[in-house]
N, C-alpha and C positions, 0 to 999 in steps of 0.2 A: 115473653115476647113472641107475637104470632109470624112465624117463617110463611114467606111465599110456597106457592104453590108449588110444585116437580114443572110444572107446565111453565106458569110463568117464569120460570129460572132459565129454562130450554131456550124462551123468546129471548129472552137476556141475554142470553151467549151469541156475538155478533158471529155470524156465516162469513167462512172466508169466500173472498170473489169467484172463484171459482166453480162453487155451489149455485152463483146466481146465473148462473150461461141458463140453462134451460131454462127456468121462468124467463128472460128476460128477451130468451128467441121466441117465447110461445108468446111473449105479449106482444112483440115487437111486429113479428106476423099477424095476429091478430088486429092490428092498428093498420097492416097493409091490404089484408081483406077489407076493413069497414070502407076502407077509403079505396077502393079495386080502381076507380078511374084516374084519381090522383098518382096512385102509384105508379099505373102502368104508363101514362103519360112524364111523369118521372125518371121512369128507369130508360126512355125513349133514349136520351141522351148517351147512357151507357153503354146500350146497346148498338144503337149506331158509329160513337166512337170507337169501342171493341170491334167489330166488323169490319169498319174503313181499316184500322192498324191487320188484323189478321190478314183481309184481301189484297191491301196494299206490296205486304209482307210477302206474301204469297209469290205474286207478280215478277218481283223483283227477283225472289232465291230460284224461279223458274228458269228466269230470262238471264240470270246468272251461273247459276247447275249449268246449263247447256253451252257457255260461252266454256266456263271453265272447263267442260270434258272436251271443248273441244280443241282448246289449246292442253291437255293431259294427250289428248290423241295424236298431236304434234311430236312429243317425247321429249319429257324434259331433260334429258341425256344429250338431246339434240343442238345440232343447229341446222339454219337453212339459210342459205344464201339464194336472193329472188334477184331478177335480171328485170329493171324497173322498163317498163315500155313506155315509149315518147309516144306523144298525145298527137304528133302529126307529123308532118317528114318533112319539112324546114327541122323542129324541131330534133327528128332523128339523125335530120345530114348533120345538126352544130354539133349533137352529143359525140357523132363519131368521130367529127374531128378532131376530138381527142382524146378516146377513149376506143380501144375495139370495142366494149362489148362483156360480155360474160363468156370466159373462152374455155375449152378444154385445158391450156398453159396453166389459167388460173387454178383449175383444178388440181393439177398436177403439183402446182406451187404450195397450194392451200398444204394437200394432202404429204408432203414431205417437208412443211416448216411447220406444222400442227403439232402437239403432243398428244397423247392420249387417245388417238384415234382408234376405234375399235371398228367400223364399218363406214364406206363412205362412196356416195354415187351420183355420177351428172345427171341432171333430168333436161330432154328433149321433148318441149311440146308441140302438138301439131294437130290441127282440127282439118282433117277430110272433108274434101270435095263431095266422096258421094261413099255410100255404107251399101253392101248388100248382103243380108237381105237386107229391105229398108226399114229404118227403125220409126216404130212409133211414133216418138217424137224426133225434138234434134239429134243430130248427130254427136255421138259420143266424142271427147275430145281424147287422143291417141296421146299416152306416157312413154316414152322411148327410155327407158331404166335399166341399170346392172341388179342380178340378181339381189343384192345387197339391199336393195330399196324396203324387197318383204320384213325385213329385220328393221330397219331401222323406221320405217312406218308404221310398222305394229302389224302388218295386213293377216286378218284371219280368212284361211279360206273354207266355204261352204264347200262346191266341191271341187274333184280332181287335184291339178298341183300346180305352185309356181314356176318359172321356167329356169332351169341351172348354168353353170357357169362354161359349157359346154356347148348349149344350146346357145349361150349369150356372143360366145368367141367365133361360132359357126354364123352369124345371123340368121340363125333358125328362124322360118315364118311360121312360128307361135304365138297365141296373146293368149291373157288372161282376162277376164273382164268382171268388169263394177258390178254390183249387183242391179242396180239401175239400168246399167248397160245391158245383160244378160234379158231383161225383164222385154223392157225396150225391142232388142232384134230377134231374139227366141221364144220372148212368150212366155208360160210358168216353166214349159219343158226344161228336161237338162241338155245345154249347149255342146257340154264336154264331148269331144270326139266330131264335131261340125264344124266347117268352116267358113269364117266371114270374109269377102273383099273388103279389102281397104283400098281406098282410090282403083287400082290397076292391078293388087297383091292379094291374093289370096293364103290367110295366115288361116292355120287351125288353133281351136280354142280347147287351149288344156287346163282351164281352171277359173274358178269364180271365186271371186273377192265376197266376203261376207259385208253388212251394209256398213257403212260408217257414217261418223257426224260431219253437218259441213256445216262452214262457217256463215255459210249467207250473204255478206257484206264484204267481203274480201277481210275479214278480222287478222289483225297479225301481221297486215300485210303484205298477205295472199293475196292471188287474182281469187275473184269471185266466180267459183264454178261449184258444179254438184261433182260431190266426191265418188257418190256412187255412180255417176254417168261416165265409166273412165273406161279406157281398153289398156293395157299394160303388156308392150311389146321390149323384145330383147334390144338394149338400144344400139347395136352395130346393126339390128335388123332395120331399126328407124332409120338412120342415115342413112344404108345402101339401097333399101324398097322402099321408102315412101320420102325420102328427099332429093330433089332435080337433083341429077347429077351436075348440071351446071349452074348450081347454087353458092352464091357466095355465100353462103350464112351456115356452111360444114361446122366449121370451128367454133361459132358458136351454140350457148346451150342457154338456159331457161333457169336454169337452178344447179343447186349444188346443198348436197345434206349429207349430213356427218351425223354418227353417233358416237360420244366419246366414252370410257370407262366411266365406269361407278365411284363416285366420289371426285372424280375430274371437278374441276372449277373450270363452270361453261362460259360465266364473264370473260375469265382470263383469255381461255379459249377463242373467245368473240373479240379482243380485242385485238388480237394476230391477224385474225382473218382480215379484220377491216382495217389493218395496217396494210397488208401486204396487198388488199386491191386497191388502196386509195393511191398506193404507189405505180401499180399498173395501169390502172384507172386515170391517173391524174389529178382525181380526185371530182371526177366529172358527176359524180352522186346519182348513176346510171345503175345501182347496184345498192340492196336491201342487206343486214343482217338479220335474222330472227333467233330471239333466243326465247324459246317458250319456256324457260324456269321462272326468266326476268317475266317474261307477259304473267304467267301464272300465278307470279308474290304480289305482282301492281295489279290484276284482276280481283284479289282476294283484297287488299285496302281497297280497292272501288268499292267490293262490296258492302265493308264495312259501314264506311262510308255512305252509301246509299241508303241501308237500313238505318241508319243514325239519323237521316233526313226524314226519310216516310217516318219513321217514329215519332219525331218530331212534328209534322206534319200533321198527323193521324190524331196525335194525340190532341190536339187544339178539341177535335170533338169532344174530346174524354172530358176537357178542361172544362166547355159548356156544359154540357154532362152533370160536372162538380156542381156548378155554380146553380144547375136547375137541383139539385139535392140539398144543397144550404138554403136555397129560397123556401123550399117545402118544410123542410125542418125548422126554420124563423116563424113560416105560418102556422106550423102546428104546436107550436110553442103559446102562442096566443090564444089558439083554441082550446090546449087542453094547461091552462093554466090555474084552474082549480083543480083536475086531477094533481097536477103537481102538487098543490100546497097541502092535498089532501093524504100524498105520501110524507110529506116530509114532517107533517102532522102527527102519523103514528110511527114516526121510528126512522124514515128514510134518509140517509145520509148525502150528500151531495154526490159523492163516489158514485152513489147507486144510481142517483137523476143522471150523472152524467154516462155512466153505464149504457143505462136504459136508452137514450139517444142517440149514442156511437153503434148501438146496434142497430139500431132501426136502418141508421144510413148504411150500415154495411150489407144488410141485408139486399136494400136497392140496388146496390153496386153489385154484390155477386151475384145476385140473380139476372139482373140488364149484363152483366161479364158474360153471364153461361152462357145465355140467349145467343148476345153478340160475337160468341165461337161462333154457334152452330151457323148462324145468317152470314157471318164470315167467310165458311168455310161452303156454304151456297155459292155465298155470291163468285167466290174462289174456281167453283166449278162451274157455272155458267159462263163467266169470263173465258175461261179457259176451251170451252165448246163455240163460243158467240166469234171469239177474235181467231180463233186456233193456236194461242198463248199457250207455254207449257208455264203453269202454273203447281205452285208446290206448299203444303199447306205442314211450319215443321214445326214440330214441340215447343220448338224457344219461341217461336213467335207467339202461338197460342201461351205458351206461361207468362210471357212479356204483355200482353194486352191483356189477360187476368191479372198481373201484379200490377200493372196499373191504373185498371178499373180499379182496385179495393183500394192503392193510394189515396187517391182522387175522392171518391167514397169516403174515408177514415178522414182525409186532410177538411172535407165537405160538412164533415157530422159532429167535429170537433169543436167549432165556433159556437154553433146552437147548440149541443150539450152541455157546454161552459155557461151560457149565457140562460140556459131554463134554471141551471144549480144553485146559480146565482139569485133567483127569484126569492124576495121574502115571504115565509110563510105565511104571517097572518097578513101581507097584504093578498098574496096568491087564491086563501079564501075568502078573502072579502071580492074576488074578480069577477065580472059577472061578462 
């Protein structure tokens, strides 16, 4: 009996799949040159939906980054009690009728029924008649604060130093100023050792505040001011030099911030504090808590949140996308429908047909993916120069809109693979 050939035995022996990656990317390529218009019109889909999900992405982790450093720059150790301003004075006369105000008592109260307090200081604010020298632009707005403030604000300084407890007890005419502020009245020069009027006082400036983030919108429930436009005086120096002496409004103040220990529970904390004003108070709601650990955990679910949406969003591109790569791969199923039957005629297995098709669409997909980083991460940066958006282009987003393109793709290229495998051979060559 005559044995086959060494060779024809070899062809006998079925290749495991793994063996067929390379013919099956070089054919699969080969099928997206011939057809260069086709495909690239194609992949349009992918590539546009990857892009929208990266830029979109982008936009948000920017406009988010910035919101959350700048409630970190708050201190989440912290609290801050804000002194809420009435919108008109009908208004301010009903509030105080039942309520002083935000006072020094309350401080005092705060700071000896609190637990855990590690630093804690009134803030007095006051925007000046007139600055000399004269500043650039407006007028910097004057912080009237105990030494304590640098600490529990985080303030780094550029140069010289903040003012001590000494100078604060003395109402030393010292300030410190914003880097805004500094820029503003002096120019690039160093201020340190110069001295500015405030209204009718002349304070010398022993120290600059390095820049800090501001919130923009009053976030948090802050007034809305630039952080770095600030002068920062000793605040027994603000009440006796820059407040009338025949001022009703001595006793009152503007704010109240606490730093508590490491591992403190600042809720807890926060819920003394707005017990024991709501009781002074009356409960007249003339007065803010701020707890930036709480804004900090509810900023981070915003976030999530957000990106859960733009992905959703974004992705409807990707979705069209799919449905333009299933259309192509149905048309090309009728075109090369004698190739087909002509593999499955010497040996091809359905496995292989469907193989053969799953790549092609993946290929579409990751190639319109790649693209649609790069034009992404374009469009990410023109955005970001066009609008003055700080925009942020991060890993996850990019791996997020590439596992999605090849989903979409894979889910795309499944249907027509299945449905060419299916083709009966000898009707496949009889097709004309």
């Amino acid at each position: 009996m005559r044995t086959a050939p060494a060779s024809d035995q070899a062809l006998a022996i079925e290749r495991p799949h793994w063996a067929q990656v390379g013919p099956d990317l070089a054919l699969g390529l080969e099928n997206l040159r011939i057809h260069k218009l086709r495909s690239m019109l194609t992949m349009l889909g992918m590539i546009f939906g990857v892009a929208a999900v990266v830029a979109m992405l982008s936009i948000g982790a920017g406009a988010q980054q910035k919101v959350m450093a700048f409630i970190q720059q708050l201190g989440v150790r912290n609290l801050i009690v804000q002194a809420k301003e009435a919108s008109d004075w009908q208004s301010y006369r009903k509030m105080r009728a039942i309520s002083p105000g935000l006072t020094f008592q309350d401080f005092r109260v705060i700071e000896q029924d609190t637990k855990n307090i590690t630093a804690a200081t009134p803030l007095k604010r006051f925007t000046p008649a007139k600055l000399i020298p004269k500043p650039q632009r407006g007028v910097p707005v004057v912080y009237g604060v105990e030494p304590s403030y640098r600490q529990i604000a985080g303030l780094r300084l550029e140069r010289g130093r903040f003012f001590g407890t000494h100078e604060a007890a003395e109402a030393a005419p010292v300030c410190v100023l914003g880097e805004g502020a500094s820029r503003s009245v002096f120019g690039p020069g160093d201020p340190v050792g110069r001295s500015v009027k405030i209204d009718d006082q002349w304070f010398e400036v022993i120290g600059v505040v390095g820049p800090r983030l501001t919130g923009g919108s009053g976030v948090s429930g802050l007034p809305s001011e630039d952080l770095n436009d600030l002068i920062y005086v000793p605040l027994n120096a603000a009440i006796t030099r820059l407040e009338d002496a025949q001022s009703q409004f001595h006793d009152q103040i503007d704010g109240i911030y606490l730093q508590l220990k490491s591992g403190a529970e600042t809720p807890e904390a926060a819920s003394v504090v707005q017990a024991v004003l709501n009781q002074s108070h009356h409960h007249a709601g003339d007065f803010s808590v701020i707890v930036p650990a709480e804004l900090l955990a509810q900023q981070r679910r915003t976030q999530r949140l957000f990106e859960t949406v733009m992905v959703a969003i974004a992705s409807i591109s990707l979705l069209v996308g799919g449905i333009g790569i299933m259309n192509i791969m149905l048309a090309s199923i009728l075109e090369r429908t004698r190739e087909i039957g002509v593999r499955r005629a010497v040996g091809a297995r359905r496995s292989d047909i469907v193989r053969q098709f799953v790549t092609e669409a993946l290929l579409i997909s990751v190639l319109g993916g790649g693209v649609g980083i790069l034009v992404g991460m374009v469009m990410s940066r023109i955005i970001a120069l066009a609008a003055g958006w700080s925009t942020i282009v991060t890993l996850a987003s990019v791996l997020l809109a590439f596992l999605v393109s090849l989903s979409v793709g894979l889910a795309s290229g499944i249907y027509p693979a299945v449905q060419a495998a299916r083709l009966d051979p000898v009707e496949a060559l009889r097709y004309e």
